[in-house]
C-alpha positions as CSV (number, residue, x, y, z in Angstrom):
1,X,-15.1,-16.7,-24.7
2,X,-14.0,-15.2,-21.5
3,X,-10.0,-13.9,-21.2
4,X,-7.8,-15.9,-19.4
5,X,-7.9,-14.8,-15.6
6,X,-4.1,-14.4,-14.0
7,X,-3.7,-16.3,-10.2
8,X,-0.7,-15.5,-8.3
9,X,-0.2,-17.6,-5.2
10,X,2.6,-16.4,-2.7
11,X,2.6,-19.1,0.3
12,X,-0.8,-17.4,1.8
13,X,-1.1,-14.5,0.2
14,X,-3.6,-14.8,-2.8
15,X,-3.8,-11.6,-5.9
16,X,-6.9,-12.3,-8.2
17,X,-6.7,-9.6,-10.1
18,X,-4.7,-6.1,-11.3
19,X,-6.1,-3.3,-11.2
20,X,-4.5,0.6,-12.7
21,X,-1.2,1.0,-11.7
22,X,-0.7,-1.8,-9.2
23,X,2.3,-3.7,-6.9
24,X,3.2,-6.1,-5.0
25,X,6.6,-5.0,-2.8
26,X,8.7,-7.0,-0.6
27,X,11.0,-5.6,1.3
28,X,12.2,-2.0,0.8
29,X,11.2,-0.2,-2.2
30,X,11.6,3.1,-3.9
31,X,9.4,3.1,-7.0
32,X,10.4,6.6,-8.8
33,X,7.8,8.4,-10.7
34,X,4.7,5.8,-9.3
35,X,1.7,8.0,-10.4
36,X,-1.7,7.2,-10.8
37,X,-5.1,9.1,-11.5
38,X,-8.4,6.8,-12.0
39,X,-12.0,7.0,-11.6
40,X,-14.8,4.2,-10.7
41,X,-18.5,4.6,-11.2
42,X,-19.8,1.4,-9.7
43,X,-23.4,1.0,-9.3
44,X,-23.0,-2.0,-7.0
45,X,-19.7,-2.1,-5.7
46,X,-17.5,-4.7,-5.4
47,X,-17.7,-8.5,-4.7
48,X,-14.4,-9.9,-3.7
49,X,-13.6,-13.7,-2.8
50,X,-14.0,-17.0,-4.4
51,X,-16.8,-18.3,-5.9
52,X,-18.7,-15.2,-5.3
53,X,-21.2,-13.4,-7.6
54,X,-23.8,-11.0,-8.1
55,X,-27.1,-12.4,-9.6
56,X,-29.9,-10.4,-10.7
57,X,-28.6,-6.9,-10.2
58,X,-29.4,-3.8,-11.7
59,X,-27.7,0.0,-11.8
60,X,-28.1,3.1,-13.5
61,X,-25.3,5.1,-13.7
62,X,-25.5,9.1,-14.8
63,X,-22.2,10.6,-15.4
64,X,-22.9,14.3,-17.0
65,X,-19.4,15.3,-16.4
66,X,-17.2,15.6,-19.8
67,X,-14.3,16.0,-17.4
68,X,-14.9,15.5,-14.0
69,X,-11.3,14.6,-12.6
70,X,-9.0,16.5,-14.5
71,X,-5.0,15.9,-13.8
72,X,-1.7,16.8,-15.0
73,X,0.6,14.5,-15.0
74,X,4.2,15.1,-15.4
75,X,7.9,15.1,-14.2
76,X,7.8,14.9,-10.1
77,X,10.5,16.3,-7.9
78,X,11.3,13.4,-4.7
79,X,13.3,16.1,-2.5
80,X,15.3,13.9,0.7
């Protein structure tokens, strides 16, 4: 049983899916303390649209690295 998939419709503008630390903003914005650190390995990219699949694909992936993106996050400092 698959989870239940999330469609937001604003008049044209179609979102799918979330991904990490995402937004949608209208208008003016400040978003305070808006960090994000992520890493993909994708073997065959990715498919966006509707009704659209991959079929039949294969990928390998070899990722050695323990760490390979290390970050610190913490407090930030906006200065005017």
């Amino acid at each position: 049983m698959s989870s239940p998939s999330i469609v937001i419709n604003i008049f044209l503008f179609k979102i799918n899916s979330f991904e990490n630390a995402s937004a949608v903003n209208v208008g003016q914005n400040f978003l305070a303390d808006w960090n994000n650190i992520d890493k993909k390995n994708q073997g065959y990219g990715q498919n966006f649209g509707d009704d659209s699949g991959f079929f039949g694909t294969r990928s390998i992936v070899d990722d050695r690295d323990g760490i390979d993106m290390p970050a610190e996050m913490g407090p930030s400092i906006v200065k005017p």
